[in-house]
C-alpha positions in Angstrom: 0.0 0.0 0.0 2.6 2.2 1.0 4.9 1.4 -2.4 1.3 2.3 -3.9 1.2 5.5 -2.3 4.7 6.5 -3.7 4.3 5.4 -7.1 1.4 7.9 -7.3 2.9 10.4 -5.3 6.0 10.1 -8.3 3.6 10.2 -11.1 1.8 13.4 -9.8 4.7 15.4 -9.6 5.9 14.3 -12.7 2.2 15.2 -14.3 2.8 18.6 -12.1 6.5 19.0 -13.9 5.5 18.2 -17.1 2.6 20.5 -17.0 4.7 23.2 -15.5 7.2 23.3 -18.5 4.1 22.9 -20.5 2.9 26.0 -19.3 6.5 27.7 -19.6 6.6 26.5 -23.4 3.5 27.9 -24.4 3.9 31.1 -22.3 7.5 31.5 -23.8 6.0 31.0 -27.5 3.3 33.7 -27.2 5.5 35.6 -25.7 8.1 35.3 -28.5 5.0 35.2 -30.8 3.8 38.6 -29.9 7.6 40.1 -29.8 7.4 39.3 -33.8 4.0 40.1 -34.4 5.1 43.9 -32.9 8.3 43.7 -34.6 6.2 42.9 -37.7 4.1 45.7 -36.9 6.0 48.6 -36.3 8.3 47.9 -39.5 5.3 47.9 -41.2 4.5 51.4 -39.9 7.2 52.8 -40.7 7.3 51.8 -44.3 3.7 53.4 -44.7 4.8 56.2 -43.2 8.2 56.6 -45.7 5.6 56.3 -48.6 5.9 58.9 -51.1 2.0 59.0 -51.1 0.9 58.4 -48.0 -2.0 56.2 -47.0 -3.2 58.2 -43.9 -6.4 55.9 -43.6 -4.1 52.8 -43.4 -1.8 54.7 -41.1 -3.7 56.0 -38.6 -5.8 52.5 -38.5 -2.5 50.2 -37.7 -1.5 53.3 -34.9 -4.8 52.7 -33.1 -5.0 48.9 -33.2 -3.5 46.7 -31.0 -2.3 43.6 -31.1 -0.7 42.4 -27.9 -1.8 42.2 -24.3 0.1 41.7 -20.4 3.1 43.7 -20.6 3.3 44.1 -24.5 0.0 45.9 -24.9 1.8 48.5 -22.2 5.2 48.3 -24.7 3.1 48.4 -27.8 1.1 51.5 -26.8 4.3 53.2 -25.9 5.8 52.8 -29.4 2.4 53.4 -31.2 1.8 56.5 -28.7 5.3 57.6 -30.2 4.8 56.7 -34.0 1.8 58.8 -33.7 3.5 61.6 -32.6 6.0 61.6 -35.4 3.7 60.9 -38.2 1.2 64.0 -36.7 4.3 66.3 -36.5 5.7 64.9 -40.3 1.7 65.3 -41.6 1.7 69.1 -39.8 4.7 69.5 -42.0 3.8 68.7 -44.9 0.3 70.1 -44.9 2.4 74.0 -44.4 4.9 73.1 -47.2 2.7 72.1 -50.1 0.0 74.9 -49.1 -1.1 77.3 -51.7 -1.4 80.2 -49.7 2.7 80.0 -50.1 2.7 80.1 -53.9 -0.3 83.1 -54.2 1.3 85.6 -52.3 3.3 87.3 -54.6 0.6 87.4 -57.1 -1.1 90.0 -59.1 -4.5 88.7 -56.9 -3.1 88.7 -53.8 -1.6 92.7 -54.0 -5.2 93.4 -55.4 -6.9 91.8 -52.2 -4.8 92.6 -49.6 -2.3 95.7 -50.6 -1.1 97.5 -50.6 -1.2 97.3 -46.4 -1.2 93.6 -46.9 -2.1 93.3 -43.1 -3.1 89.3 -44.0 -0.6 88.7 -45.9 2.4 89.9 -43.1 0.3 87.7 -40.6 0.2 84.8 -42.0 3.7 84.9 -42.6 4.7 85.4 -39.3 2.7 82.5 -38.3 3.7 80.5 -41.1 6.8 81.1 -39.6 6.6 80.1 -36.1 4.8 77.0 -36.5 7.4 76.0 -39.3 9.9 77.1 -36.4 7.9 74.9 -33.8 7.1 72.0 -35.6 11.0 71.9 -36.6 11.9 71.8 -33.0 9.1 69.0 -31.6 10.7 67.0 -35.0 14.3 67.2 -33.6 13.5 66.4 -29.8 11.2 63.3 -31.3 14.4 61.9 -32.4 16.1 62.5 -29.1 16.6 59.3 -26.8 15.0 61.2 -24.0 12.0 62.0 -26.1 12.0 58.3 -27.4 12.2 57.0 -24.0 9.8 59.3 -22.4 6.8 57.7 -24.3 8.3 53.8 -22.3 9.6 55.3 -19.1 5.8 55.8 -17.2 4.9 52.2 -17.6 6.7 51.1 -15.0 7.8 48.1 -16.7 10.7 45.5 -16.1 13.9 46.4 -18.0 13.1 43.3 -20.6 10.3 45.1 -22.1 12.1 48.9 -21.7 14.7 47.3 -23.8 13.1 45.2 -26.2 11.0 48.3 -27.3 14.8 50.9 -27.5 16.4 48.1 -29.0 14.3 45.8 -31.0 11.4 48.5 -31.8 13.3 51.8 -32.0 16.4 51.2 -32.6 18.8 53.9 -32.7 16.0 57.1 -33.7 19.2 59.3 -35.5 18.9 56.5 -38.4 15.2 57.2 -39.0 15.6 61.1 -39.2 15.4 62.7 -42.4 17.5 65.3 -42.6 15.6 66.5 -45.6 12.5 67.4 -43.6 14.7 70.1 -41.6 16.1 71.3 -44.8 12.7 71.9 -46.6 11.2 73.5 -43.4 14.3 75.7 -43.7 14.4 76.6 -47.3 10.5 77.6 -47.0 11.2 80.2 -43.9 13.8 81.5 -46.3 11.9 82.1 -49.3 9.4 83.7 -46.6 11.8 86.1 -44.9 12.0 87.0 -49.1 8.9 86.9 -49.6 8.5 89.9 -46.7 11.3 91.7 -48.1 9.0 92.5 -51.1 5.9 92.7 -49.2 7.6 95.7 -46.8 8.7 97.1 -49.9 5.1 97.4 -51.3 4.2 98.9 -48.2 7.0 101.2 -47.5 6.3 102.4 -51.1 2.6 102.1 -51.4 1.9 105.4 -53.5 4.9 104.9 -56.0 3.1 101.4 -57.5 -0.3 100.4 -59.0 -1.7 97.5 -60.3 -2.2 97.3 -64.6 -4.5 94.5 -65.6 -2.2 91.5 -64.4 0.8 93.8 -64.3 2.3 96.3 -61.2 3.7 99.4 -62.4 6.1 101.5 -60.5 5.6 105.5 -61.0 9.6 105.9 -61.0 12.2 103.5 -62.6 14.1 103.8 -59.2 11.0 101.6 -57.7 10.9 99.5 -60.3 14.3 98.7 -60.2 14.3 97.6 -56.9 11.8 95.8 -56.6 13.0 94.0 -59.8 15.9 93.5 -57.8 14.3 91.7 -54.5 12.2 89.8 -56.7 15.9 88.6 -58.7 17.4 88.2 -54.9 14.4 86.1 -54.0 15.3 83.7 -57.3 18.6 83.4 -56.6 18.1 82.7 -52.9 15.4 79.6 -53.3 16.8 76.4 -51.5 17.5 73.5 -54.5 16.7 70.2 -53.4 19.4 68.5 -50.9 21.6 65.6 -52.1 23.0 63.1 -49.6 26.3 60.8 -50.2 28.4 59.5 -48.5 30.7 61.8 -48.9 29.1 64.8 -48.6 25.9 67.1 -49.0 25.2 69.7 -51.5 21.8 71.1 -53.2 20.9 71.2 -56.8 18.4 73.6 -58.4 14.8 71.7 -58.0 14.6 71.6 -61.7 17.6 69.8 -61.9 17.6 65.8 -61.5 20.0 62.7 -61.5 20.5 61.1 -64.4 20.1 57.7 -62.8 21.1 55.7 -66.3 24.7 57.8 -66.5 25.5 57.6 -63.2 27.3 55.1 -61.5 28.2 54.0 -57.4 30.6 56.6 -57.0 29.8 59.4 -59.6 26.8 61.1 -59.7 25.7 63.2 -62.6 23.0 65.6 -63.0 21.3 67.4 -65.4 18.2 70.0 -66.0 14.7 67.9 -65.9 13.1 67.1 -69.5 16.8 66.7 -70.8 17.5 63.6 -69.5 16.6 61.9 -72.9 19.2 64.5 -75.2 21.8 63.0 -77.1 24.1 65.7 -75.6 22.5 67.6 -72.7 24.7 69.8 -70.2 25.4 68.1 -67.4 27.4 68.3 -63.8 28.7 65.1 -62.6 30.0 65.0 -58.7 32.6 62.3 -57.4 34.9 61.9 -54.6 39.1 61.3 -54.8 41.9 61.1 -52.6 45.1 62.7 -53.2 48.4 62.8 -51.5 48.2 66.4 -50.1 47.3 68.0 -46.6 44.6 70.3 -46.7 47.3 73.4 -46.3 49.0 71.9 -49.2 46.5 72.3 -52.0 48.7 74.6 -53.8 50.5 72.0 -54.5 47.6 69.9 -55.5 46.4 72.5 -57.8 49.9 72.5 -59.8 49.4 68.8 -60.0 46.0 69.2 -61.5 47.1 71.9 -63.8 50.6 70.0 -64.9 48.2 66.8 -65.6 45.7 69.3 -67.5 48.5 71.0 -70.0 49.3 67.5 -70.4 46.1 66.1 -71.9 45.5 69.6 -74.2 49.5 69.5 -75.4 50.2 71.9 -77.8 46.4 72.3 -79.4 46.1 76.0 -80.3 42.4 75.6 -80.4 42.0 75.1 -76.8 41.9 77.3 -74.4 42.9 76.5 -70.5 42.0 78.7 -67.9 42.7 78.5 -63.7 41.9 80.4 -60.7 41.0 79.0 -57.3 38.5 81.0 -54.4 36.9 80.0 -51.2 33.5 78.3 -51.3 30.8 79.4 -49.1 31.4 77.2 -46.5 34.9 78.5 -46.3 36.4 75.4 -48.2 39.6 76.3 -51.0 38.2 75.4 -54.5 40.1 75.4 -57.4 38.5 75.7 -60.7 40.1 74.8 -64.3 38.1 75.9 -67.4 38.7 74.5 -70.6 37.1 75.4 -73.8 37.6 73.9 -77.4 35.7 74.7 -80.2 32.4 72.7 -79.5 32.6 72.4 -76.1 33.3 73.7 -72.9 34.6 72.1 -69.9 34.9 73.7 -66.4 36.7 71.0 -63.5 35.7 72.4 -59.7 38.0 70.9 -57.1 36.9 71.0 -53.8 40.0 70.2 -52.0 40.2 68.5 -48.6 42.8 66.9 -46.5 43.9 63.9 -48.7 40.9 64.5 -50.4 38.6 66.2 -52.8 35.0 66.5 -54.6 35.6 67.0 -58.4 32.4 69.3 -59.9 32.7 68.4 -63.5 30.8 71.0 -65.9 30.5 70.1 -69.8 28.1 72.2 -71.5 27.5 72.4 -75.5 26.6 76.3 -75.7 24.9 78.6 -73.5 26.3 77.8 -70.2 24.5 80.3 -68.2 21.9 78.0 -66.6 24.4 75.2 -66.0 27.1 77.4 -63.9 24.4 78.2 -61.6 23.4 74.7 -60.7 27.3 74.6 -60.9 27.6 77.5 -58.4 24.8 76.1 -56.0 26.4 72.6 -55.7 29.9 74.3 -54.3 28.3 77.1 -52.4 26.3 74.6 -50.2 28.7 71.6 -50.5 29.8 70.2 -47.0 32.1 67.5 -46.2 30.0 65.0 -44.3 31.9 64.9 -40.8 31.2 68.7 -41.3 27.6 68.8 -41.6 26.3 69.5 -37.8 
């Protein structure tokens, strides 16, 4: 009876045992289970979210879901709570940046409604403004780790989860910022500090102009002259779109493109949109190098460039070789060789770092006018990457 007794005793605990790892088996699966399903998820997001069009219906459906439950619901509706922060901001964005109020207020319309006070007008640029000022700030602290962790932080969960959702969910935040979005937001309050250059004009000279069927005339040339030249300032001023290599960043004009069938890995070259297709189109191309020089050496790498140059050309009377260097913008030493034959005309920007350099090549077939400036605007904003902050 007794030997009975144990034999049962044995098989219960083992029943107990086996159910307990049971129990740990399935618990660890669901919990692994719902790790990948959030994994899943918030990968998911974020490739909606880096859509060109944006599905906003599809978005803001998979934000408010949820998924998980115990301790991942509380991790899930930390990262979702934060995702939705970021996409509202990015959407806030966007909606000021592609508004048409921006485009229609130096129009014939808008200084028949509102001058020549233009009282509407200055307001809502100043707002304009300041939200564009606000929403950039709220769009660099989101990618803060103090701002990412803020949104974990109040759950009062075990460290497992808090790190599963930095690690495994967020990541490191810097990788997901787009430092394009800062750039636009920036190029926009600049075309609006132009924009109330003119506009202060107006109305600092409010008798001397009238409006002429869908023209404004100016009662002296002296008026007209400058406001031709804000309105040329303005132009010349607009933020191109901003490029990002490995190297380096720079802007081209926003009718300017890459020619994605020309270029290559490590050379990039660019030309005006709708000429892609041309036989012979101007173009820029950009590309990296190393030479053997110190940055205060690049006299010497100049005389290299320019030996190697005389070289090529030899003795050919019917070309024409031309150097001078400057300082760019950004306070970099660029050297710039210009070489013309009879057809065609080549102009070779060096950029010239330590041990290093960013060739600006420049071939145009007549009229160069339009391609020095996108010239001009890729060195003026150029920037070594480990320079960029």
């Amino acid at each position: 009876m007794k030997k009975r007794f144990i034999i049962t005793l044995v098989v219960v605990i083992v029943l107990v045992l086996i159910v307990g790892i049971i129990a740990i088996g399935i618990g660890l699966y669901h919990d692994f289970k719902q790790e990948s399903e959030l994994i899943s998820e918030c990968e998911q997001i974020k490739e909606l979210t880096n859509e060109e069009n944006l599905d906003t219906e599809k978005i803001n459906e998979m934000l408010t879901r949820r998924i998980s439950d115990g301790e991942y619901l509380q991790v899930e509706e930390a990262l979702k709570e934060y995702l939705t922060a970021r996409f509202q901001n990015i959407t806030k964005i966007s909606e000021i940046l592609n508004n048409e109020k921006l485009e229609n207020i130096l129009t014939i319309d808008n200084y028949k409604n509102d001058g020549p006070e233009f009282a509407t007008t200055k307001e809502y640029i100043e707002n304009t403004k300041q939200e564009l000022q606000d929403l950039k700030k709220r769009y660099e602290e989101l990618f803060t780790e103090e701002t990412v962790m803020s949104y974990i932080n109040n759950k009062n969960l075990d460290s497992y989860y808090v790190d599963f959702y930095k690690q495994e969910l967020i990541g490191n935040p810097e990788d997901s910022k787009d430092n394009i979005v800062e750039h636009e937001i920036d190029g926009i309050i600049t075309i609006l500090n132009s924009y109330n250059s003119v506009i202060d004009f107006l109305i600092t000279n409010k008798n001397s102009w009238k409006i002429e069927g869908e023209n404004i005339v100016f009662a002296n040339q002296e008026s007209s002259e400058k406001f031709l030249e804000l309105i040329n300032d303005m132009l010349e001023n607009i933020p191109g779109t901003l490029i990002e290599k490995d190297f380096g960043t720079y802007e081209i004009p926003v009718d300017w493109i890459e020619s994605v069938a020309h270029s290559t890995n490590d050379k990039f070259f660019y030309v005006k949109e709708g000429q892609e297709n041309e036989n012979r189109p101007d173009n820029i191309s950009v590309n990296e190098g190393t030479n053997k020089y110190p940055a205060d050496e690049h006299e010497k790498f100049r005389s290299a460039i320019l030996n190697q140059l005389s070289m090529q050309i030899g003795g050919d009377e019917n070309v024409e070789l031309n150097a001078n260097g400057s300082n760019t913008k950004n306070g970099y030493v660029v050297y710039t060789f210009n070489i013309k034959d009879k057809d065609t005309t080549t102009t070779q920007y060096y950029i010239v770092g330590d041990y290093k350099y960013v060739l600006i090549h420049e071939t145009t077939f007549g009229d160069s006018n339009e391609t020095d400036s996108a010239a001009q605007k890729i060195i003026d904003t150029f920037k070594w990457k480990e320079q960029e902050e």
